[in-house]
Biopython code that builds the backbone (N, CA, C, O; Angstrom):
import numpy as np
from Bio.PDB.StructureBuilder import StructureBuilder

atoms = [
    (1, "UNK", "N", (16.350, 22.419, -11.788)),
    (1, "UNK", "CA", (15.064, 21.743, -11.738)),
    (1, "UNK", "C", (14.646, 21.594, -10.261)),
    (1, "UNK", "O", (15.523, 21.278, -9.456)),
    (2, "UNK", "N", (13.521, 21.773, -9.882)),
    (2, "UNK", "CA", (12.924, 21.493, -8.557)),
    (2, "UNK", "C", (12.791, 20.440, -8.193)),
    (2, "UNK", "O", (12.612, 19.489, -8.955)),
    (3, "UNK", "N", (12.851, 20.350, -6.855)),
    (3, "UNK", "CA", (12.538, 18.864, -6.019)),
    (3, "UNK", "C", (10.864, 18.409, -6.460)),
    (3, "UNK", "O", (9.766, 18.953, -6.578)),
    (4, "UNK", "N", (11.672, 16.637, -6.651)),
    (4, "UNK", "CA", (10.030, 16.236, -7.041)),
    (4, "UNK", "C", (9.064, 16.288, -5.333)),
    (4, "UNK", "O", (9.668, 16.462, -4.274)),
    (5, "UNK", "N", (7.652, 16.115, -5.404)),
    (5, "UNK", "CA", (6.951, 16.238, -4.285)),
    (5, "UNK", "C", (6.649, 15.185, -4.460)),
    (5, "UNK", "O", (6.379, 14.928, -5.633)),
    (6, "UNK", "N", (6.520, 13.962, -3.379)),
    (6, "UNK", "CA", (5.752, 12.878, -2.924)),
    (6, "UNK", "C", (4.073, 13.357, -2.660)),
    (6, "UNK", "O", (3.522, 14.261, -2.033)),
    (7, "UNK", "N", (3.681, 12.352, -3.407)),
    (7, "UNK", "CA", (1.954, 12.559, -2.989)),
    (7, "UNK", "C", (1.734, 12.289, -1.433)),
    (7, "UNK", "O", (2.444, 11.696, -0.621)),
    (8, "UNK", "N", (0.610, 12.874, -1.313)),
    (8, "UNK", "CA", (0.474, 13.074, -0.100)),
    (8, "UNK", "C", (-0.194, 11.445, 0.773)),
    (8, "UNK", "O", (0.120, 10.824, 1.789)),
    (9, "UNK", "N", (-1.017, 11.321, -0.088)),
    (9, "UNK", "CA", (-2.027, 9.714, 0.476)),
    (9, "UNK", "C", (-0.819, 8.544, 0.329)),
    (9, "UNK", "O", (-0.731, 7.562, 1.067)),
    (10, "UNK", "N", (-0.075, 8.805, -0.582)),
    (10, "UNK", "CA", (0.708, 7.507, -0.656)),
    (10, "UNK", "C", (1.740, 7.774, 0.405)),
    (10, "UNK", "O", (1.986, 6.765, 1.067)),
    (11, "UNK", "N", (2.505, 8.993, 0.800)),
    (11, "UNK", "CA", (3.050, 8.542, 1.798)),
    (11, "UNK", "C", (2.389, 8.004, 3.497)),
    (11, "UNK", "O", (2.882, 7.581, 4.543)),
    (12, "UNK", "N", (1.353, 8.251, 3.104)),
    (12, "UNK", "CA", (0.379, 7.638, 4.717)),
    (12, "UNK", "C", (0.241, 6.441, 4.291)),
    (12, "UNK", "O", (0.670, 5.647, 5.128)),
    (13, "UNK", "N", (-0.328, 5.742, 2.990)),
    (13, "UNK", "CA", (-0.626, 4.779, 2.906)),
    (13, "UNK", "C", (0.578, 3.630, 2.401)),
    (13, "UNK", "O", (0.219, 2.485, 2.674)),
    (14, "UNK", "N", (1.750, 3.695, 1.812)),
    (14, "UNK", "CA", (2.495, 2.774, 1.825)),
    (14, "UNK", "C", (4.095, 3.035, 2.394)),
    (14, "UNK", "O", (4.572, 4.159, 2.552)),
    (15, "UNK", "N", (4.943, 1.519, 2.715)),
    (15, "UNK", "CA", (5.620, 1.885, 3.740)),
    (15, "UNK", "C", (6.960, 0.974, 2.448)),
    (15, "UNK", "O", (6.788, 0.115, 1.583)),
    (16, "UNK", "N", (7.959, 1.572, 2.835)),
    (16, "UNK", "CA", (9.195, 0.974, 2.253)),
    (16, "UNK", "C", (9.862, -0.216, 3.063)),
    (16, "UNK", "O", (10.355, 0.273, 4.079)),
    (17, "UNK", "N", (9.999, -1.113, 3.031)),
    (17, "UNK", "CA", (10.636, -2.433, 3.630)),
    (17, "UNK", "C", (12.546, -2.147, 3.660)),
    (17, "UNK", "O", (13.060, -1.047, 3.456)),
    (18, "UNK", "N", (12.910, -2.756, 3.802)),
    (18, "UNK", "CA", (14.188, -2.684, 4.307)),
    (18, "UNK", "C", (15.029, -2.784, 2.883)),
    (18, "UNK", "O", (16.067, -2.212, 2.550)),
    (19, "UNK", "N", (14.045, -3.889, 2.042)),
    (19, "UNK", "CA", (15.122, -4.358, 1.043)),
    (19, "UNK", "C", (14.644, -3.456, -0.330)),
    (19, "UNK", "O", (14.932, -3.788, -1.480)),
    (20, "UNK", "N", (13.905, -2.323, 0.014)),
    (20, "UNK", "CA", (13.495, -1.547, -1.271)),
    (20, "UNK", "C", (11.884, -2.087, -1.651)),
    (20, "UNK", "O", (11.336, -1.242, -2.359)),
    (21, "UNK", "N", (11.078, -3.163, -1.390)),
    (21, "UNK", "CA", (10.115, -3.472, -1.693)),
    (21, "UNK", "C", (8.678, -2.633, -1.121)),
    (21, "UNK", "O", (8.803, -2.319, 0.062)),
    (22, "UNK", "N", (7.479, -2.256, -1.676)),
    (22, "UNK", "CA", (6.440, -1.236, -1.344)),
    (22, "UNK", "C", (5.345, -2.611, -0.391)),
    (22, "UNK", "O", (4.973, -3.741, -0.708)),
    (23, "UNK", "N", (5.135, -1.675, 0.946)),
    (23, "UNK", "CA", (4.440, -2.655, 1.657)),
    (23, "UNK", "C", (3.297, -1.789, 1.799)),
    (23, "UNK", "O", (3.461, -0.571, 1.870)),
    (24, "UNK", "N", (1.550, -2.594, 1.870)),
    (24, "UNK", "CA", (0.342, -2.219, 1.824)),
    (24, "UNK", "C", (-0.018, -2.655, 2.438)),
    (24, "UNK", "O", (0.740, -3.397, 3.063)),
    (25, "UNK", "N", (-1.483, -2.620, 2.847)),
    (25, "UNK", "CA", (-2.525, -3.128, 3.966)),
    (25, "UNK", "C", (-3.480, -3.312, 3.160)),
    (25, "UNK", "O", (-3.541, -2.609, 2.151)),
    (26, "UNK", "N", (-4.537, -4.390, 3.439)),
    (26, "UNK", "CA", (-5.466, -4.857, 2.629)),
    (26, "UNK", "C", (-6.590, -4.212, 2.667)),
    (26, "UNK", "O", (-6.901, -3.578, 3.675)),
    (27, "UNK", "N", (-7.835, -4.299, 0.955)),
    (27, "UNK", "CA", (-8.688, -3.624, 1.077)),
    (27, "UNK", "C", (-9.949, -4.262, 1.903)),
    (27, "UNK", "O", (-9.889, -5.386, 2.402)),
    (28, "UNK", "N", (-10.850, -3.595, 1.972)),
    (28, "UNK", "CA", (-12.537, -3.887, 2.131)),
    (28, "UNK", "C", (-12.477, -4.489, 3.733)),
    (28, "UNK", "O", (-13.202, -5.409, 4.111)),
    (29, "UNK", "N", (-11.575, -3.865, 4.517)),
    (29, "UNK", "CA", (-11.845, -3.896, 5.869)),
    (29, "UNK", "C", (-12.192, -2.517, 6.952)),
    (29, "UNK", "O", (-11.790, -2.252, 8.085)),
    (30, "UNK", "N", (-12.805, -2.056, 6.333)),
    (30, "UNK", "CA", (-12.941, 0.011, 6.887)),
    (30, "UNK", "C", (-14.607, -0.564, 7.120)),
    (30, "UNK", "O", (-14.932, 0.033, 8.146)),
    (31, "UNK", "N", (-15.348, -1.087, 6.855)),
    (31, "UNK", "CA", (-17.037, -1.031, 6.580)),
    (31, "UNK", "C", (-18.062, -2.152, 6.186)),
    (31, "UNK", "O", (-17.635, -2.784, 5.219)),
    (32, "UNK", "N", (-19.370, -2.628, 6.666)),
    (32, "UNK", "CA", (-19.906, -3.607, 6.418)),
    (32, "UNK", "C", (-19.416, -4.595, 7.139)),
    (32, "UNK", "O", (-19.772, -5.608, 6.536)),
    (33, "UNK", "N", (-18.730, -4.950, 8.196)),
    (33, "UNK", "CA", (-17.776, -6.012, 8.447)),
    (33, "UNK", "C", (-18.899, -7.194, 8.873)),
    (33, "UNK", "O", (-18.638, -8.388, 8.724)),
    (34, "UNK", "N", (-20.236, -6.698, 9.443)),
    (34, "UNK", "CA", (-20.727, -8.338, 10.324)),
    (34, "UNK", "C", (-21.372, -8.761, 8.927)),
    (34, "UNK", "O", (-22.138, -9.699, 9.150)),
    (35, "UNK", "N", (-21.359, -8.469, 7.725)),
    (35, "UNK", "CA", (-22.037, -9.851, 6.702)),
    (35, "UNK", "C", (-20.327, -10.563, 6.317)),
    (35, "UNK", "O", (-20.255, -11.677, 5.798)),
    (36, "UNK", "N", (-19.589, -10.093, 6.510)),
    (36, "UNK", "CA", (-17.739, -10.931, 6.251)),
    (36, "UNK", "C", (-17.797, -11.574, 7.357)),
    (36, "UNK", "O", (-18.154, -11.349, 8.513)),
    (37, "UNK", "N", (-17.159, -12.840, 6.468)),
    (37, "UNK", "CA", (-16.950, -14.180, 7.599)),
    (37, "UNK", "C", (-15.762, -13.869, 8.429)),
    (37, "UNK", "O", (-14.895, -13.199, 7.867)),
    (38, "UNK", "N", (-15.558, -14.216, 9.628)),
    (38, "UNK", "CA", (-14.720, -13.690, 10.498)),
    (38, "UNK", "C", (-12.988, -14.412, 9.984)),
    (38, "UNK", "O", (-11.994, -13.693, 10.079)),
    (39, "UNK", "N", (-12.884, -15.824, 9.483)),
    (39, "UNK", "CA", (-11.982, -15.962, 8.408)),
    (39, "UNK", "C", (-11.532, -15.281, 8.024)),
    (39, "UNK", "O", (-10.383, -14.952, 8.323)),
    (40, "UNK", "N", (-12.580, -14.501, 6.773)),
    (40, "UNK", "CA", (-12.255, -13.418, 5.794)),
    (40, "UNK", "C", (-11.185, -12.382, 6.157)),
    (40, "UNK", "O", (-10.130, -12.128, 5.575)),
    (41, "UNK", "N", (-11.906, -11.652, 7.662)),
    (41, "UNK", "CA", (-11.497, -10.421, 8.325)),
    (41, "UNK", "C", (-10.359, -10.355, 8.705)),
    (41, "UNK", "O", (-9.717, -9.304, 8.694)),
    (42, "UNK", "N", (-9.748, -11.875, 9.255)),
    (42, "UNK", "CA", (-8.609, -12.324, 9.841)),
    (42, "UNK", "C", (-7.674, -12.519, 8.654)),
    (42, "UNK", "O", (-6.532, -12.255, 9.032)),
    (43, "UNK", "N", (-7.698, -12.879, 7.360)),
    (43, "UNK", "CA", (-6.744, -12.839, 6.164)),
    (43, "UNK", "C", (-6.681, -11.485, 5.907)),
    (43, "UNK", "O", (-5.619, -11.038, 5.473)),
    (44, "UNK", "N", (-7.513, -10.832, 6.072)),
    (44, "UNK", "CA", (-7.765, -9.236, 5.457)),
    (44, "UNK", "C", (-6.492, -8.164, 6.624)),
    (44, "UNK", "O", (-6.042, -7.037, 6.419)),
    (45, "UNK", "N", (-6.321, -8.845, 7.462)),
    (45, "UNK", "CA", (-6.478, -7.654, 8.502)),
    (45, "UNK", "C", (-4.302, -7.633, 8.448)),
    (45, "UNK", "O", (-3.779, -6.567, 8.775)),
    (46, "UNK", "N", (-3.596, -8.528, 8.140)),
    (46, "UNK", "CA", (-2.399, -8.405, 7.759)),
    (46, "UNK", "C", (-1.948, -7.461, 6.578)),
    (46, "UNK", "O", (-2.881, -6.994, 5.924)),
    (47, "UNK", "N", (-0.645, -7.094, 6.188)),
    (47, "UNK", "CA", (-0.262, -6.230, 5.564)),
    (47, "UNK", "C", (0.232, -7.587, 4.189)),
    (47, "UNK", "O", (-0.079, -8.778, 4.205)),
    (48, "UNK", "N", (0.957, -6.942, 3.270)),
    (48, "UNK", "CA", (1.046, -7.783, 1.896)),
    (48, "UNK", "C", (2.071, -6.514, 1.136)),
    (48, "UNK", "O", (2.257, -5.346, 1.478)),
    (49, "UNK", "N", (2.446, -7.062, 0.342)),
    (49, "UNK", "CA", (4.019, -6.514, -0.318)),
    (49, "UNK", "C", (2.435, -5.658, -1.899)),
    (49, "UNK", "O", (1.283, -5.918, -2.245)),
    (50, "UNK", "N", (3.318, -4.853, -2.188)),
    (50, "UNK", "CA", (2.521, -4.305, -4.064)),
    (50, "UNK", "C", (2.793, -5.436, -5.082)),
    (50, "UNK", "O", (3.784, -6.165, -5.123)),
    (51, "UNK", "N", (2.128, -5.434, -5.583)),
    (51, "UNK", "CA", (2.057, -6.246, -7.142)),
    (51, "UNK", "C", (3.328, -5.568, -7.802)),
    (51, "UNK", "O", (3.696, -4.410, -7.603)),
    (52, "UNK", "N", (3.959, -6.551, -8.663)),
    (52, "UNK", "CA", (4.866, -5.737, -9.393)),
    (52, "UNK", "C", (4.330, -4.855, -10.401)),
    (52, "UNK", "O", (4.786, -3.787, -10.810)),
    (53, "UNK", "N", (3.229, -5.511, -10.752)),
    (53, "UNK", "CA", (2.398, -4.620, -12.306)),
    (53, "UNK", "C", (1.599, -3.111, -11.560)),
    (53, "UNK", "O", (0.753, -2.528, -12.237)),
    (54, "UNK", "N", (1.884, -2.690, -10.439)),
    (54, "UNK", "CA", (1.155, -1.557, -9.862)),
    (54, "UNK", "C", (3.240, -0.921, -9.130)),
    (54, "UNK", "O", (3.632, 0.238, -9.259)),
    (55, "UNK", "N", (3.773, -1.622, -8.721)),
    (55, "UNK", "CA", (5.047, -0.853, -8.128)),
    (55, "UNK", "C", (5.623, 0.152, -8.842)),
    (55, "UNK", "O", (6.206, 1.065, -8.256)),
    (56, "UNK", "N", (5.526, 0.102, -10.232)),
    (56, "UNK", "CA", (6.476, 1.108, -10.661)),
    (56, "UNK", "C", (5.267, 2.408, -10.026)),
    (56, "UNK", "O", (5.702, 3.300, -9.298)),
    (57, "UNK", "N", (3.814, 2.360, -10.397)),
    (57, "UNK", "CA", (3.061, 3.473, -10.339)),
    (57, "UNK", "C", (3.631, 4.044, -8.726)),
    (57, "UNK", "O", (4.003, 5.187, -8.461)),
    (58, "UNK", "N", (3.589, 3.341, -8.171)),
    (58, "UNK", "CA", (3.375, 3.355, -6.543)),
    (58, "UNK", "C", (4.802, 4.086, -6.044)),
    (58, "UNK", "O", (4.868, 4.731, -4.998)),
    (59, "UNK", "N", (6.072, 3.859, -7.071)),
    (59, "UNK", "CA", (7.178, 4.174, -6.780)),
    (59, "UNK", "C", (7.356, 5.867, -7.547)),
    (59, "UNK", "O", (8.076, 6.796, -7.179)),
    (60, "UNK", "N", (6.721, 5.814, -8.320)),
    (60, "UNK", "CA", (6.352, 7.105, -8.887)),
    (60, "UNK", "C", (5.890, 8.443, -7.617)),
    (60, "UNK", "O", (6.289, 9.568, -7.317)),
    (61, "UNK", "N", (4.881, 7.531, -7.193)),
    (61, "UNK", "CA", (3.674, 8.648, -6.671)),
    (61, "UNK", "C", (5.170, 8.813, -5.186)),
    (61, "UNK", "O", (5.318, 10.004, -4.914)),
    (62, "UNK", "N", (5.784, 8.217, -4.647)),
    (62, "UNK", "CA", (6.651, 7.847, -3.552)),
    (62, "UNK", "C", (7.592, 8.980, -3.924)),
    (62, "UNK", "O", (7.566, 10.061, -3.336)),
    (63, "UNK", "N", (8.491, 8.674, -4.996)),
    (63, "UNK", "CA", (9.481, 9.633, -5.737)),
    (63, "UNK", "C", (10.762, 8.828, -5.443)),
    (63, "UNK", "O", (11.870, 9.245, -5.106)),
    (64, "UNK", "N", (10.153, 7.044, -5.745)),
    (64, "UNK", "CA", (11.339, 6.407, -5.160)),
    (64, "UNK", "C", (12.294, 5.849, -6.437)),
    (64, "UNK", "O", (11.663, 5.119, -7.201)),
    (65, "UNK", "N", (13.775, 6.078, -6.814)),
    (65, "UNK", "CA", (14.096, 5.741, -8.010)),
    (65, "UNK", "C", (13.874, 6.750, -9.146)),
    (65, "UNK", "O", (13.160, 7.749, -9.228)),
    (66, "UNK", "N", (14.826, 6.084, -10.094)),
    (66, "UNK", "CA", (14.835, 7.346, -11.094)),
    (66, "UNK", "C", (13.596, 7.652, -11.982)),
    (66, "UNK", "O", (13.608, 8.617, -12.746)),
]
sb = StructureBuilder()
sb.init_structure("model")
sb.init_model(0)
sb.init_chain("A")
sb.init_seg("    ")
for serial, (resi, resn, name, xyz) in enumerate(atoms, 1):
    if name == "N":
        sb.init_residue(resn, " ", resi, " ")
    sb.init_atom(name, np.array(xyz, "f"), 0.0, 1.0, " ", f" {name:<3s}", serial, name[0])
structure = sb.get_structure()
């Protein structure tokens, strides 16, 4: 059987943590930014762990696990 291939966007876009967990960057900060309260931009602009109800997909597209 052939090697599985990792998608291509998900390996740019998410990063593996140390302890196995999928790390992301938040949406709706690329565009529109001066009607967002500068608050907003500043919660937005940190990274955040995957939902568990989206990780298995995310670990899929990765080729992480069986």
């Amino acid at each position: 059987m052939p090697k599985m291939k990792t998608h291509s966007r998900a390996k740019k876009t998410f990063k593996v943590t140390g302890s196995g967990k999928v790390k992301r960057f938040k949406a709706f900060k690329s565009h529109l930014l001066t009607k967002k309260a500068t608050s907003r931009k500043r919660h937005l602009r940190g990274s955040t762990l995957v939902n568990k109800t989206n990780s298995r997909m995310v670990n899929r597209l990765l080729c992480i696990g069986g």
